[in-house]
C-alpha positions in Angstrom: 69.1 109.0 95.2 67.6 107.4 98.3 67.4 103.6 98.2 63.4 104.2 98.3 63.4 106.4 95.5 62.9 110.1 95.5 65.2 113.0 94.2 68.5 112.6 92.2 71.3 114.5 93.3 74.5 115.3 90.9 77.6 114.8 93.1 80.0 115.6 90.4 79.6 116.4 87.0 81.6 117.4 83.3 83.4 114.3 83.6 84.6 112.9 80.3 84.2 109.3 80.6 83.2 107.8 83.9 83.9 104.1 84.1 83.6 102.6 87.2 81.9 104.1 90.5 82.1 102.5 94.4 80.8 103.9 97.4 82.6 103.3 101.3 83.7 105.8 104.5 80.9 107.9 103.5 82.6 109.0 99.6 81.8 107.7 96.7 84.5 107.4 94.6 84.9 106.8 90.7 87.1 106.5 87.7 87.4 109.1 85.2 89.4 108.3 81.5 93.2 108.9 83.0 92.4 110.0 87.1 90.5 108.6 90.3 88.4 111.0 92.5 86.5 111.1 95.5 83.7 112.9 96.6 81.6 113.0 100.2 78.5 111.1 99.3 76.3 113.6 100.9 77.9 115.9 98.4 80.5 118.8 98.5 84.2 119.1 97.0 85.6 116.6 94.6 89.2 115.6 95.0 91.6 114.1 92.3 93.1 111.9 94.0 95.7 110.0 91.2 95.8 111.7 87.5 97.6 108.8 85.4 100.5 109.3 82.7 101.8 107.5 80.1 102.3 104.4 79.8 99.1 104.0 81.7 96.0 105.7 79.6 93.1 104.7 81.2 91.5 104.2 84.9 89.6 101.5 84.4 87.5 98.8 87.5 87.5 100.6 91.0 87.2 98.9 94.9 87.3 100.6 97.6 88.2 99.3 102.2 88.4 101.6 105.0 92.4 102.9 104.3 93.1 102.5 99.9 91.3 102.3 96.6 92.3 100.0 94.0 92.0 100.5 90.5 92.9 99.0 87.3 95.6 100.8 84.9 95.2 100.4 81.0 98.0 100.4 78.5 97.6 100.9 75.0 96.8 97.9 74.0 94.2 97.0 76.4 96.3 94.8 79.3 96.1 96.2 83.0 97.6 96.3 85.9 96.5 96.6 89.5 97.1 99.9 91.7 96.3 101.4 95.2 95.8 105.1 96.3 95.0 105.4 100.1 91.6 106.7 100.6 92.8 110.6 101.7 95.1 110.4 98.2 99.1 109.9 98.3 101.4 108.3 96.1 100.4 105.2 93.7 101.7 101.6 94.9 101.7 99.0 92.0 100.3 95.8 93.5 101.7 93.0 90.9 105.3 92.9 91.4 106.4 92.6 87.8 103.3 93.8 86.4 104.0 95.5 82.3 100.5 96.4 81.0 101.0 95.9 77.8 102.7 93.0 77.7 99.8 90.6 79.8 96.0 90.2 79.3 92.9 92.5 80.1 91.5 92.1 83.7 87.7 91.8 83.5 86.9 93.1 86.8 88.7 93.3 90.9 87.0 92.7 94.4 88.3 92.9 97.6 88.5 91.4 100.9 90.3 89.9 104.1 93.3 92.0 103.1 93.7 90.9 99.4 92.3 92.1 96.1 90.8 89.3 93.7 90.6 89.7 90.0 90.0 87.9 86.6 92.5 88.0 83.6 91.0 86.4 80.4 93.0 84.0 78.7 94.9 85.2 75.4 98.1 83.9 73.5 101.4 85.0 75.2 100.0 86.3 78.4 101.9 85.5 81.8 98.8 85.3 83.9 95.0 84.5 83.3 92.2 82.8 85.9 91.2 84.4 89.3 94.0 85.9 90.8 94.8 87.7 94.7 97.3 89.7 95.4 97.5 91.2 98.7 96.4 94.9 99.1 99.9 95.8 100.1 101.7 94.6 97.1 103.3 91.2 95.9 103.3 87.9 93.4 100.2 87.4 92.4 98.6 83.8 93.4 96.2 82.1 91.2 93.2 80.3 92.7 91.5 78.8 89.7 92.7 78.9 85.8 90.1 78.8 83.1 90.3 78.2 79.1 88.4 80.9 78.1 88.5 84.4 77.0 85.8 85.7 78.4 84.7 85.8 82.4 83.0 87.8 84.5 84.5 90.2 87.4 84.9 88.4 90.6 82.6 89.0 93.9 83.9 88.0 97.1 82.7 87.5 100.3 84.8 86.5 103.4 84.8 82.6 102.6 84.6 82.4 99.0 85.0 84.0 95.6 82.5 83.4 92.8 83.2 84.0 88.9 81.5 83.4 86.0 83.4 81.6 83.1 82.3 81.5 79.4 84.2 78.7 78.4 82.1 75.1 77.4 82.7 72.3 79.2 84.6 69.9 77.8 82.5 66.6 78.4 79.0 68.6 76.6 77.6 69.7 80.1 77.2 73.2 78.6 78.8 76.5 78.8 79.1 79.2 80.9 79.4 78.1 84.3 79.3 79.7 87.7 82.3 79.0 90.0 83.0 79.1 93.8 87.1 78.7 95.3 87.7 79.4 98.8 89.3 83.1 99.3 92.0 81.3 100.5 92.5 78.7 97.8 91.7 75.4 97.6 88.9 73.1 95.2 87.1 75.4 92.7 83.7 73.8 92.2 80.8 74.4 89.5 77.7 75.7 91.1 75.4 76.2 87.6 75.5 76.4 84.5 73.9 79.0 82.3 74.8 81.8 84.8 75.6 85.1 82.9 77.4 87.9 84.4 77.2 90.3 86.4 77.0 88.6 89.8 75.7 89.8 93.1 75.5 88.1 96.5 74.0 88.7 100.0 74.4 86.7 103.3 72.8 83.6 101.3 72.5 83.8 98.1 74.0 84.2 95.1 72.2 85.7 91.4 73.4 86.2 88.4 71.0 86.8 84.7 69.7 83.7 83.3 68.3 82.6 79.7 65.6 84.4 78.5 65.4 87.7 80.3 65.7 86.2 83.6 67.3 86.8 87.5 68.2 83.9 88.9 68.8 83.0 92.9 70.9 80.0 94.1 69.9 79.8 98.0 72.7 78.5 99.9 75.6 80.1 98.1 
């Protein structure tokens, strides 16, 4: 659909349970229960590009540069772990060296940029890894930029200087819950920006918005 409005156009269809959908190189690509596809945005032939076996049973998140696409394989009981598929399909690279999904906690959402994929883990009993995470696109150990207490936070968004998150935990000195955080892509001081910010997130060159209380968008202008 153009971005002015005007006719729908179905670029794929009898899917079974589309999940996640991102758009780059002129293909928009999406996640489909146990595969990842690609099709020209304009339209045409849709390619499979990974089908998933056991013990990964869902393709789950999806983001997208100018040579792989990333996604986020399920286990059974809900952990994930984070895979690449170059754009033009070819074997699957596991990114988190290590990685067992079903032995570590779910991944809420994955962005990327400047060579690296950043992602949030929720924080559950037993689990190796929780907070923002990056891991570059090529593979390796996992760095964490910011921990958190909570079990529940947003997907990341990214731009080239910083990554912003949304964390549900409450603050421990009664200054409220659910705050909006900004960390430097390349690590460094996490810092609270509001609070009250609900997820999802979105930015543009200066801003950054999130839902607010009662039915409302909210801007922050500078981000």
């Amino acid at each position: 659909m153009p971005l002015g409005g005007g006719a729908i156009a179905t670029l794929a269809s009898g899917l079974s349970n589309a999940y996640a959908v991102a758009v780059a190189g002129g293909s928009a690509y999406w996640t489909d229960t146990a595969s990842v596809s690609r099709v020209p945005s304009s339209g045409g032939v849709v390619a499979v590009l990974v089908s998933l076996a056991p013990p990964q049973t869902v393709a789950a998140m999806l983001a997208v540069d100018a040579t792989n696409v990333y996604w986020v394989a399920l286990g059974s009981q809900g952990g994930g772990c984070l895979f690449s598929v170059p754009v033009d399909g070819g074997a699957p690279v596991a990114l988190e060296a290590g990685c067992d999904p079903e032995g570590i906690s779910p991944i809420a959402g994955i962005a990327t940029t400047n060579g690296h994929i950043f992602y949030t883990r929720s924080l559950i009993a037993d689990s190796p890894l929780s907070g923002l995470l990056r891991v570059p696109t090529t593979g390796g150990v996992p760095t964490t930029l910011a921990s958190h207490s909570s079990s529940s936070v947003s997907a990341p968004v990214v731009d080239a200087v910083h990554a912003y998150w949304q964390d549900g935990a409450c603050s421990s000195s009664g200054q409220g819950c659910q705050w909006l955080w900004r960390v430097p892509v390349g690590g460094g001081t996490s810092v609270a920006l509001a609070q009250g910010a609900t997820a999802p997130i979105a930015l543009d060159a200066t801003s950054v918005y999130w839902a607010g209380g009662g039915g409302s968008v909210v801007r922050l202008t500078p981000k």
